[in-house]
C-alpha positions as CSV (number, residue, x, y, z in Angstrom):
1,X,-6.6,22.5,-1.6
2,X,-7.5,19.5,-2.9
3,X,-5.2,16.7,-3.2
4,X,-3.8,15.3,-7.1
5,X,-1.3,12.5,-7.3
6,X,-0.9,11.9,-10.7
7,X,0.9,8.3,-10.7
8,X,-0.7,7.0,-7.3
9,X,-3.8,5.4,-6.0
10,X,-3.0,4.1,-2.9
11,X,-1.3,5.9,0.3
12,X,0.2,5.0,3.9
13,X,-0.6,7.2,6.7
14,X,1.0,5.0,9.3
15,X,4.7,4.6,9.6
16,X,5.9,1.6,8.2
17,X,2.8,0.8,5.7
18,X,3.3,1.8,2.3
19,X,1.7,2.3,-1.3
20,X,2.3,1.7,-5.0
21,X,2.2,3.0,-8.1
22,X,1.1,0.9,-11.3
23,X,3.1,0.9,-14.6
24,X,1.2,2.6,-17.3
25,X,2.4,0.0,-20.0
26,X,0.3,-2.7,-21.0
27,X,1.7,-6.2,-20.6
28,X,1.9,-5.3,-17.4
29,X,-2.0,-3.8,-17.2
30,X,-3.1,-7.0,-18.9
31,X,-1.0,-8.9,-16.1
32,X,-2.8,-6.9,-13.3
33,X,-6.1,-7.5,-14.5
34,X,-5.7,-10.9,-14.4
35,X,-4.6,-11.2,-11.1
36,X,-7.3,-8.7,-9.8
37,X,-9.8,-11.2,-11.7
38,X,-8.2,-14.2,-9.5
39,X,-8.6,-11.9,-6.3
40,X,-12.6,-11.3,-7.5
41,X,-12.9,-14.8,-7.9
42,X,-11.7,-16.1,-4.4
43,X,-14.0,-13.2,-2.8
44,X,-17.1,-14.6,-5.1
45,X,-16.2,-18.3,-3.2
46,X,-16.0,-16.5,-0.1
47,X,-19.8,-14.8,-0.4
48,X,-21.2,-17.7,-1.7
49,X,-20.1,-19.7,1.3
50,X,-20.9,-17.3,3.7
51,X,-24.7,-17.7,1.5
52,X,-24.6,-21.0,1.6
53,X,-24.0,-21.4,5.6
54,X,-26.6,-18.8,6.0
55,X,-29.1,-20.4,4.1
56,X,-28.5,-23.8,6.1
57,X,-28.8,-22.1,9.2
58,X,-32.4,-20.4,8.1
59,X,-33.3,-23.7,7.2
60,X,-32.2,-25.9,10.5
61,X,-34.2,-22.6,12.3
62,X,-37.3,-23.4,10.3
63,X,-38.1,-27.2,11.1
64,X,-39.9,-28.3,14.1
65,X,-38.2,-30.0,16.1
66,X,-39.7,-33.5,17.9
67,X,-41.6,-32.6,21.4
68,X,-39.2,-34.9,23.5
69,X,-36.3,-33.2,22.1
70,X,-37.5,-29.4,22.5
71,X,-35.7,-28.8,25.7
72,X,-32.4,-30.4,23.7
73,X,-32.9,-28.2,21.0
74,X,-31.5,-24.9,22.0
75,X,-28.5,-25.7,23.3
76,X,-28.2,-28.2,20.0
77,X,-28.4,-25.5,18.2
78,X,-26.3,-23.1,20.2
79,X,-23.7,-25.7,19.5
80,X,-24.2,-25.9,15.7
81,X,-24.0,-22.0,15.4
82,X,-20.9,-22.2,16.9
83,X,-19.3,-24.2,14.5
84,X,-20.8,-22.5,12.0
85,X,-19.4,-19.3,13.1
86,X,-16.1,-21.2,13.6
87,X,-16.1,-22.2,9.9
88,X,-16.8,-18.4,8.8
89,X,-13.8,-17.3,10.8
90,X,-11.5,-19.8,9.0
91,X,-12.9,-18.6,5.7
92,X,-12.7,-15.5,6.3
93,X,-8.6,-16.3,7.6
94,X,-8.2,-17.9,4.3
95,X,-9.4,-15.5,2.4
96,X,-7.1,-12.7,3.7
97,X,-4.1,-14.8,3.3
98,X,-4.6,-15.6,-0.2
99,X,-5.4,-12.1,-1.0
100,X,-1.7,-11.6,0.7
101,X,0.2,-13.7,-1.8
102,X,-1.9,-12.3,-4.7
103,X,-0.4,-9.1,-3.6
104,X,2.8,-10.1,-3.5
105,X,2.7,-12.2,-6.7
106,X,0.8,-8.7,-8.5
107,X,4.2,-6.7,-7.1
108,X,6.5,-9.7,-8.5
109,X,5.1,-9.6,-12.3
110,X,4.6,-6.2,-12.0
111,X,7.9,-5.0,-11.3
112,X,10.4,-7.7,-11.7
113,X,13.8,-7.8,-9.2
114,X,15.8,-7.0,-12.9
115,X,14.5,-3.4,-13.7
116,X,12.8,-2.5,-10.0
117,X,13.0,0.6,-8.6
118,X,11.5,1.9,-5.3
119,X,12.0,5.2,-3.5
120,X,11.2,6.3,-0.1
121,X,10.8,9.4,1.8
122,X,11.3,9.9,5.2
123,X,12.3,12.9,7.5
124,X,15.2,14.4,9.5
125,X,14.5,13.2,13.0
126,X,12.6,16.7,15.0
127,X,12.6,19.0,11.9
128,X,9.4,21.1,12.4
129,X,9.4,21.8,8.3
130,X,5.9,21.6,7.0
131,X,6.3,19.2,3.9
132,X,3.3,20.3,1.5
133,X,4.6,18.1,-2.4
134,X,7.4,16.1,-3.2
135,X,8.1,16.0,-6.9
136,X,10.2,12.9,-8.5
137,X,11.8,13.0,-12.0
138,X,13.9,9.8,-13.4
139,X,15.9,10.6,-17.0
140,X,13.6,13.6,-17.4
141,X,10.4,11.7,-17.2
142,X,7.5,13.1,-14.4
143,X,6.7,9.6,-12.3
144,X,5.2,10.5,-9.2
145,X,3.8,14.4,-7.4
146,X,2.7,13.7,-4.5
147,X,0.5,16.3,-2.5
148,X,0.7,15.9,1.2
149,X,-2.3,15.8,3.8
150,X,-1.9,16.9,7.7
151,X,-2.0,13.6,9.1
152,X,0.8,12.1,6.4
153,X,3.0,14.6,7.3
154,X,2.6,13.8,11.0
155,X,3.3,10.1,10.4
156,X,6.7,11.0,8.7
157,X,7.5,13.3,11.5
158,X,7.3,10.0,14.1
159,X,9.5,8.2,11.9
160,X,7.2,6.9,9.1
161,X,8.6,5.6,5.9
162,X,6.7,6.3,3.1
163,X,7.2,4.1,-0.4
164,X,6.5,7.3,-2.5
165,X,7.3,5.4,-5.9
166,X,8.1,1.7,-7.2
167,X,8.4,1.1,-11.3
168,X,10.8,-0.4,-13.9
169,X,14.0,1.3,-14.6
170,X,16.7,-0.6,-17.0
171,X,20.0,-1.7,-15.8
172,X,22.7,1.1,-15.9
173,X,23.0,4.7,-14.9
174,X,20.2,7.1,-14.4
175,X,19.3,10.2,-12.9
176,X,16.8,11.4,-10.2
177,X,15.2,14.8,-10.1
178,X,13.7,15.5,-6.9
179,X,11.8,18.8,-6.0
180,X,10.7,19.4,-2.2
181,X,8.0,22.2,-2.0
182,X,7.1,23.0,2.2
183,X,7.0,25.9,4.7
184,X,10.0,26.6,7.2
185,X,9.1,26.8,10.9
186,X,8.7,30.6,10.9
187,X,6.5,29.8,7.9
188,X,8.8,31.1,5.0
189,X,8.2,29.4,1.8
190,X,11.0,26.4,1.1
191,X,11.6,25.0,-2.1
192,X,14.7,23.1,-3.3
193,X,15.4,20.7,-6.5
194,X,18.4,18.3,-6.2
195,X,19.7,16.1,-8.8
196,X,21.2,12.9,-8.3
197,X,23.0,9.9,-10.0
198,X,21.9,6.3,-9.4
199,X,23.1,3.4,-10.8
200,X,20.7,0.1,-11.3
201,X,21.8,-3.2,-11.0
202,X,20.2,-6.3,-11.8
203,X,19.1,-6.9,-8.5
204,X,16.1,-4.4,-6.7
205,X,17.1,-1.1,-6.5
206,X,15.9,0.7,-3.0
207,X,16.4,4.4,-2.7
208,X,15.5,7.2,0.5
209,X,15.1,10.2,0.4
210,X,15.5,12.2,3.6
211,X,13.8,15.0,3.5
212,X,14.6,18.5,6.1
213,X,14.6,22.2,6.0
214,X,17.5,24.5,5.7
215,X,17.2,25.3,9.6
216,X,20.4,24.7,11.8
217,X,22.6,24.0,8.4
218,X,20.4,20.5,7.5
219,X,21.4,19.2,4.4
220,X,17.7,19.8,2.3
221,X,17.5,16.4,0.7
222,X,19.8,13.6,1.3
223,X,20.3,9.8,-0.4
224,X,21.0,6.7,0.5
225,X,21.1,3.6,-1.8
226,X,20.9,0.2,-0.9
């Protein structure tokens, strides 16, 4: 069956890696955009340097050198390209460390410490339930269904935390639908909705969801808030 998440683009298979969900509205599209335009930007410096350097090199390959200095010249030239190649590497190091902070700077003006919301999913330690969709409702409003592959579900079985959703919520009380759809060991079908209360503060708001089957007397789907 083929996979549909309709509110994400981007998932963790590994435990401890996560992925996010952008806000529909569009302050903050305009916001992302302009921050995916810096990203594009520092890339464009990157290729053009790595053109540049390149084009040097072709250039230094193409001249003759002097006849008293040909035996000098290889190892001249060894030497250059290591530099050179030392100079990529530190591009390339720069590069991935400002596309870092523009990641964290995107999460920061996308989903401000006032009104964020994320929620995780993890499972009970050994449970052998085969987790196939997770479902989340906040206030009645559909914002994430998350379809789940083979290797995901491994991952959360050896203790990988998965950020399942991250958005805007206002400060005060809300409440959070979840709906767990999966196969039990003996491969009955298990679904179960809970409902719970939350209350959001104006500082982040981080919420996980453990997820188990009904074997042994688990509890289904349990909360923690932090």
């Amino acid at each position: 069956m083929a996979r549909s998440n309709q509110t994400t683009d981007r998932l963790a298979i590994e435990p401890g890696r996560s992925f996010t969900h952008p806000p529909s509205d569009r302050r903050a599209s305009v916001r992302r955009e302009s921050i995916q335009a810096a990203a594009r930007a520092v890339v464009l410096v990157f290729l053009f340097s790595l053109g540049s350097a390149y084009g040097w090199t072709q250039q230094k390959d193409q001249q003759p050198a002097p006849q008293k200095d040909a035996q000098k010249a290889p190892q001249k030239d060894q030497q250059q390209m290591r530099g050179l190649d030392e100079q990529i590497q530190e591009v390339k190091s720069d590069v991935l460390r400002i596309a870092a902070e523009l990641s964290l700077l995107e999460e920061k003006l996308l989903y401000p410490s006032g009104t964020q919301v994320a929620i995780f999913v993890a499972m009970t330690k050994g449970d052998k339930m085969r987790l196939d969709a997770v479902r989340l409702q906040i206030d009645g409003q559909l914002v994430t269904h998350y379809i789940y592959s083979l290797k995901e579900l491994e991952a959360l079985r050896k203790g990988g935390v998965q950020r399942i959703y991250v958005g805007n919520v206002a400060t005060g009380d809300h409440q959070l639908e979840v709906l767990v759809d999966g196969k039990l060991e003996g491969g009955a079908d298990f679904s179960r909705t809970e409902q719970f209360a939350f209350h959001k503060d104006v500082k982040p708001k981080l919420v996980e969801l453990t997820l188990a089957g009904t074997d042994a007397g688990k509890t289904p789907i349990k909360l923690e808030e932090w």
